[in-house]
N, C-alpha and C positions, 0 to 999 in steps of 0.2 A: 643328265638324266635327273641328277635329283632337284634341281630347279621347277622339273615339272612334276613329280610327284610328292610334294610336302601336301602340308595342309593348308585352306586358305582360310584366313580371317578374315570374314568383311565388317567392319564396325560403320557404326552409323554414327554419325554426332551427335551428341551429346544436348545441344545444344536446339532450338526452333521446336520446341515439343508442342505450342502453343501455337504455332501454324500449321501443325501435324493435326493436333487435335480439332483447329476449323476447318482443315479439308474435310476430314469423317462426318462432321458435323456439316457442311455444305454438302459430301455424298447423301448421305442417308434423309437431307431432306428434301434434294434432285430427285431419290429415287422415290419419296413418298411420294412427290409432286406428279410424278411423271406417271407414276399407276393408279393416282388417285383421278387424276384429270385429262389420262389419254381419250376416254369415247365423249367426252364432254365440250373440249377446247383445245384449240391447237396453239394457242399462243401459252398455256399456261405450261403444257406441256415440252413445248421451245424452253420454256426457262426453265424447267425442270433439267432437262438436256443440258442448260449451259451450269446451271448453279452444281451438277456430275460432274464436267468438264475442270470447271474451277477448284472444286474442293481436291479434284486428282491431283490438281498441276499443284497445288499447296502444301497437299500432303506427302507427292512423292518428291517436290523438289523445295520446303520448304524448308530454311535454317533458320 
C-alpha cells in the first residue's frame, strides 16, 4: 500500500532548455502564421500547421 500512496516527483532535466525554448518559439509563430494567413492562403497556413507540429515535438521531447 504504501508504494502506491507516497508522493511523486517528476523532474525534468536539467539539461535541452534551448530546444525547449525553439519549440515555443516555432509554436507561437505556427500559431501567428496560421491566424494570420488562414482566409488568404492555404499553403501558408500548411506551414503554419507544421512549424506547431515541430516546435511541439521540440519542445516536449527536446534534451
Amino acid at each position: 500500500m504504501g508504494r502506491f500512496c507516497g508522493n511523486r516527483v517528476f523532474r525534468y532535466k536539467s539539461g535541452g532548455s534551448g530546444t525547449r525554448v525553439a519549440g515555443i518559439v516555432l509554436m507561437v509563430i505556427g500559431a501567428l502564421m496560421f491566424l494570420i494567413f488562414v482566409p488568404r492562403w492555404v499553403w501558408t497556413s500548411a506551414l503554419g500547421i507544421v512549424l506547431i507540429s515541430v516546435g511541439f515535438l521540440l519542445w516536449r521531447f527536446g534534451e
